[in-house]
N, C-alpha and C positions, 0 to 999 in steps of 0.2 A: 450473526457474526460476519463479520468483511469474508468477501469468497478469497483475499488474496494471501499467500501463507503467511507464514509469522515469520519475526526477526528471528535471530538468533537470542536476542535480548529480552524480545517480548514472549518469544516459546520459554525460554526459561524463569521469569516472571509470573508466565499461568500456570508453570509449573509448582511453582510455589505457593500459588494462589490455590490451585486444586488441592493439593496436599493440608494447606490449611482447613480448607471446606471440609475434606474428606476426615480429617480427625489423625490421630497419631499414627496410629494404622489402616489408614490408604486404602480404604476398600472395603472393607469389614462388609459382612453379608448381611444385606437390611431384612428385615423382618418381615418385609408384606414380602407377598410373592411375584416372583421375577416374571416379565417379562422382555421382549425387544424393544428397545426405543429405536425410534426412527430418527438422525439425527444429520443433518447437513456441517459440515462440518469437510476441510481440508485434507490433504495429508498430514502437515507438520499440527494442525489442532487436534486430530486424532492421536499420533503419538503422542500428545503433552497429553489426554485424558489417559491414555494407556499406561503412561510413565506415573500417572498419579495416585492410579489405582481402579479407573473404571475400568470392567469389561469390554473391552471395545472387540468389535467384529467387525467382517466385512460386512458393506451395503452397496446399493448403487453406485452409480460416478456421483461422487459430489456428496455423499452419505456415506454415513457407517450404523451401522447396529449396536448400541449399548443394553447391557442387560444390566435390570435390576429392578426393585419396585419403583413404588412410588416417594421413595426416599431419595433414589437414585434422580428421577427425575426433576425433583426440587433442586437439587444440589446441579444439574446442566441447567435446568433454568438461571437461577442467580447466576449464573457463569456466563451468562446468554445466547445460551443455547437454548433451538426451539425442539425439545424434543415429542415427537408424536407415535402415540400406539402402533406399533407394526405388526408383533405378531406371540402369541401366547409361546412362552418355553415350553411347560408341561402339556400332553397331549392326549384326548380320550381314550384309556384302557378297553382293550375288544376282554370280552369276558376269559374267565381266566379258566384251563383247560387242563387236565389231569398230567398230560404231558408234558405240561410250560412248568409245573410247579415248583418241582425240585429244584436245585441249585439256579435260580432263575429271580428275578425280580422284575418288575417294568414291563408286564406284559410277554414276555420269554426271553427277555437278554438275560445273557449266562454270568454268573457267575468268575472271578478267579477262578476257583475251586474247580469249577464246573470244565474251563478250559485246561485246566493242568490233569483233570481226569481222562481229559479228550486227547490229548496226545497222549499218555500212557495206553489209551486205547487204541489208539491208531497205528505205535508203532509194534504193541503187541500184537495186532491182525493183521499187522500186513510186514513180516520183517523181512521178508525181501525187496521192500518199498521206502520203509519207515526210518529213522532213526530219530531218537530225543536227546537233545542235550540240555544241561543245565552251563549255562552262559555267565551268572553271576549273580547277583543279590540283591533285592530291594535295601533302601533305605533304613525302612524298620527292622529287618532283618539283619542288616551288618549292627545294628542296636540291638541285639538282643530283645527287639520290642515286638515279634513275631513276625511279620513279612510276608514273602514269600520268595522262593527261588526266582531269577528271568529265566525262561524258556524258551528253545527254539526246537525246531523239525526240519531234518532233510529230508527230502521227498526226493526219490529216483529207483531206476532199475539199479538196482548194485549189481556192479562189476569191482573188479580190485582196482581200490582208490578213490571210491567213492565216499565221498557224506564223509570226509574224516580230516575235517576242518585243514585243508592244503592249499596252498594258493598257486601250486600248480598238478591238479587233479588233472583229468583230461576234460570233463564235459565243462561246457561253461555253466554259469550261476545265476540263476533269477533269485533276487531278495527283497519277500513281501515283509510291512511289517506293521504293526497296526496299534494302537490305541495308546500311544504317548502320551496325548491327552485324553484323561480319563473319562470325562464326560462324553467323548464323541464316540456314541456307544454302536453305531453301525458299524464302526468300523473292524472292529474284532468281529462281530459275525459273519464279515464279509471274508473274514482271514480264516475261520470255523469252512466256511463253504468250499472254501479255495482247494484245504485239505481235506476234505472229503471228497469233492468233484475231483481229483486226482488219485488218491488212495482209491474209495470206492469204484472208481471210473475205471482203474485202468485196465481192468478183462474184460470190459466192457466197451468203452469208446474211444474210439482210434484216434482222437486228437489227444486225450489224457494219456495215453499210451505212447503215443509219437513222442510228447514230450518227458515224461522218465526214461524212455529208452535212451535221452541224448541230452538230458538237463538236470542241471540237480537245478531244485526248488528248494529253499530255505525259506521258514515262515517264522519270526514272534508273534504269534495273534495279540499277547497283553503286554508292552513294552513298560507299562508302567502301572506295576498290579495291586499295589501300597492306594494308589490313588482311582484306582477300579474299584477296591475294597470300601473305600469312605465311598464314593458314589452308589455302590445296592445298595449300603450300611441306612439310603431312602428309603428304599423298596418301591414302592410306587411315587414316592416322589423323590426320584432319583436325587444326590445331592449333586452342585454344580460342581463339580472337582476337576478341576484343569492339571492342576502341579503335583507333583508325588508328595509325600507326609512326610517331608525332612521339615521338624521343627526348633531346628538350632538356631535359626536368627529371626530376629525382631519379633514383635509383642502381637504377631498377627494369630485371628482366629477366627474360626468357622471352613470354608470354604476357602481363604484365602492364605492358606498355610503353606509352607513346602517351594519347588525350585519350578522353573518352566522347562524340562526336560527338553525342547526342541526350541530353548536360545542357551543350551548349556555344554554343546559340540564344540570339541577343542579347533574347530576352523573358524576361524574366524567371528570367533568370541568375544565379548565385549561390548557387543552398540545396542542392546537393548537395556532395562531396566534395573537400575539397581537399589530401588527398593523392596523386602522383604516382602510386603504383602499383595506388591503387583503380580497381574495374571501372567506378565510376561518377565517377572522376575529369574535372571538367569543366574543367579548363584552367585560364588563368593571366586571362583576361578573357574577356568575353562575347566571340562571334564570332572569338574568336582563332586559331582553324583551318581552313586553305581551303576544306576540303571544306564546311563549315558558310556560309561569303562566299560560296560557289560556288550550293549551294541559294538561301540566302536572296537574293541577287541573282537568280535565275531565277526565282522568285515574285514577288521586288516586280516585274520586267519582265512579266510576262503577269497579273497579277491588280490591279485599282484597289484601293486604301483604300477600304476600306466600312462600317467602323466609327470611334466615336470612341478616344480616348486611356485613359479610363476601363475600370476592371475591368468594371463595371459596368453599361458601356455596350453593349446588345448590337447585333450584324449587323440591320440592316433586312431586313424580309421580300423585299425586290427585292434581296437581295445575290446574286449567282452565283460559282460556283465550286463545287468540289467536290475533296477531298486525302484521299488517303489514305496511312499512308505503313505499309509491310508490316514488322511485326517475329513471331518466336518465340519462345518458344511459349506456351500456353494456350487457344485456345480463345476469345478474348475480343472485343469491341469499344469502345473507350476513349476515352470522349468529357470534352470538355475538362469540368474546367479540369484539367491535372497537378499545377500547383505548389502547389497547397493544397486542403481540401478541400471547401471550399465551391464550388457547382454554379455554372455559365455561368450567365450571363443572357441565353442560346439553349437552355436544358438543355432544356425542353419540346419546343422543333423537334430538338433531337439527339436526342432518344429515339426519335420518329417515324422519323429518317430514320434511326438503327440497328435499329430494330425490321424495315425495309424491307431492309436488311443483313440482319441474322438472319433472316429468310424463307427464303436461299440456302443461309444459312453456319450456320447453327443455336447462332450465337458468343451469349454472353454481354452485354449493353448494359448500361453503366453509366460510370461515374467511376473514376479511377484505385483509391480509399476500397473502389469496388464490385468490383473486378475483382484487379486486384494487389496491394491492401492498403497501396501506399503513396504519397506525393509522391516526383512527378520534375519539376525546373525544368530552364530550358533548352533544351526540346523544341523538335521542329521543327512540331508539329499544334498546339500552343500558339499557336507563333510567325505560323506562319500563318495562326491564327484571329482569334488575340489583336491582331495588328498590322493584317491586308488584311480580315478577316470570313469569309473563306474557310471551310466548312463542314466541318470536320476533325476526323479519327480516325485512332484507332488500330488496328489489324488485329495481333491475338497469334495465331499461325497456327501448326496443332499442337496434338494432345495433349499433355501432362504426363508420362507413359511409356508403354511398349511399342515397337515396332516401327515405328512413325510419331512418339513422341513425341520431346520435346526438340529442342535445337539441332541434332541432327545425324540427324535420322530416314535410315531408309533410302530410295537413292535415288528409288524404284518409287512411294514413297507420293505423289509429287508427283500424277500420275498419274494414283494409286487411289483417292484420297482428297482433296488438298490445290486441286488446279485444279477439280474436280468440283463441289468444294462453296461456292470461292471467284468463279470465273466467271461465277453470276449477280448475286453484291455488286457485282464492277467493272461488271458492266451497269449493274445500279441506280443508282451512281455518277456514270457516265459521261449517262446520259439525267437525273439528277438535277442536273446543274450547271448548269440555266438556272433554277432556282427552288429550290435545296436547302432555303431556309426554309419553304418554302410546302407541302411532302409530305405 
């Protein structure tokens, strides 16, 4: 394909051309088994495959990563695209161990169940630490189709005032939050660690201790547990579930059902997909998905308005707070703005304080343009920057391939690699949310 982008005329031409190839439902999950294609390909050709209904990832400059078999690949070819073998999804299982077994699939990632039992236990062992709350409702759940509750946890030394959802408490707020996309399965056990290495930690290690005595920590480990639930529903071959299991529009199935939970934030909603079976399909209105009313309700309650209404307008240097919210994979840290490519008018203080990121995590700092090559509206680190000032990133967690990379690394890398290198970011984070502009 021409390295040079598409028209306006010609992006929406492939668009229609893709949609034809791909059959009525845009995606549909092919039968052999997925892997990465390796695919040269623009910004503006990448989003017409995305808008059609491939998988599209990030890849190198001048690349991107499609998943799918060898269906998928016939179907970029005729389209003329070269696509080539880059790297296998599913990954070798380490043998499996009396420990991992229970509420567990994939070699030891947890469960829903397994996470909603884990806070009940946390905040019953530690209640001068702990608190749990129920935030709002899956999809299947406000359907009477079983579900599960969204869950969160404060984490601090209680004093009067604390943990009790106020947006003007005294200590400031760090807010982690993890597994939107249900596939990118590290990332909930990196939000499993976070609350442990704090709860556990704090009669014990003075930096976990420093920070309850003067932060509340708020965590979702499962933001979207409907769509956690189809992916063990694998077990060892985890399913690819990106979207939560709202199945009220169009004829899509397998894999490619349900909303794109992070292009469905009432900020600046509207510029990505609006076909039903796409991965980055954003719904039918801003906010139109509970898990999405459930977040964003949980931030306007614990964080004030600190910025103006304008794009333009940035967070005051006395704004506090601090969000991060964990996706896979890449390697990256993703500072606003997504929806377009023009930088925040915080981009100067975002650099600073991902460069304080990157010291731990050795991620990448930049803009969506710098890091994944393309616009995402919608988001939830938008929404929370854009709307309350809140100091917000993105965390792409994961190599690209091998044995740790992509959405479904194996289970050990958490571990070996992934809490290692991420455990002094949430530090940073967490001691940075009384002055995040100011670092």
């Amino acid at each position: 394909m021409a390295s040079r982008p598409l028209s306006r005329l010609a992006l929406v031409a492939t668009g229609v051309l893709l949609t034809s190839l791909l059959g009525g439902t845009a995606g549909a999950q092919p039968a052999d088994t997925p892997v990465f294609w390796r695919v040269p390909a623009t910004a503006a050709q990448a989003q017409a495959l995305a808008a059609a209904g491939f998988d599209v990832e990030e890849g190198d400059a001048g690349t991107v990563n499609v998943v799918g078999g060898q269906a998928v690949a016939g179907k970029l070819r005729a389209l003329g695209f070269r696509p080539s073998f880059f790297d296998t999804v599913y990954k070798d299982l380490p043998a499996r161990t009396d420990s991992l077994a229970a509420d567990t699939f994939y070699g030891g990632y947890r469960t829903v169940t397994a996470h909603e039992n884990h806070l009940t236990q946390v905040a019953a062992a530690h209640p001068d630490l702990a608190t749990k709350y129920t935030i709002g409702q899956s999809w299947k759940k406000t359907k009477g189709q079983g579900g599960h509750d969204v869950q969160a946890i404060c984490l601090t030394k209680k004093q009067a005032g604390d943990c009790t959802l106020s947006t003007t408490s005294p200590k400031p707020k760090f807010f982690l939050m993890a597994q939107i996309h249900a596939r990118e399965l590290s990332t909930g056990e990196l939000a499993w660690r976070w609350i442990d290495y704090l709860a556990d930690g704090y009669a014990t290690d003075a930096t976990a201790k420093s920070i309850l005595d003067t932060t509340e920590v708020w965590v979702v480990p499962i933001a979207n547990p409907d769509g956690v639930d189809i992916v063990a529903s694998g077990g060892n071959s985890p399913k690819l579930q990106r979207k939560n299991a709202n199945t009220s529009r169009g004829s899509c199935t397998g894999t490619n059902i349900g909303v794109d939970l992070n292009r469905n934030s009432t900020f600046k909603w509207g510029g990505d997909s609006n076909s039903a079976c796409s991965e980055t399909y954003q719904g039918v209105s801003a906010g139109s998905e509970p898990e999405v009313r459930a977040l964003e309700q949980l931030a306007r309650a614990i964080f004030p308005d600190q910025r103006g209404t304008g794009d333009n307008d940035p967070a005051p240097s006395t704004a506090k707070g601090t969000m991060i919210t964990l996706h896979s994979y890449g390697n990256d840290i993703i500072i606003p703005w997504g929806f377009t490519q023009a930088t925040s008018p915080n981009d100067a203080q975002y650099r600073r304080l991902g460069a304080k990121y990157a010291a731990s995590n050795g991620y990448l700092v930049g803009t969506n343009e710098e890091t994944v090559g393309y616009d995402t509206t919608g988001t939830t680190d938008d929404f929370t920057y854009g709307v309350l000032g809140v100091a917000s990133v993105t965390f792409e967690v994961g190599g690209s391939s091998g044995t740790c990379g992509g959405f479904l690394p194996r289970y050990t890398c958490v571990d070996s690699t992934f809490w290692p290198k991420n455990k002094g970011a949430l530090v940073t984070a967490a001691k940075a949310a009384a002055a995040p502009y100011q670092q």
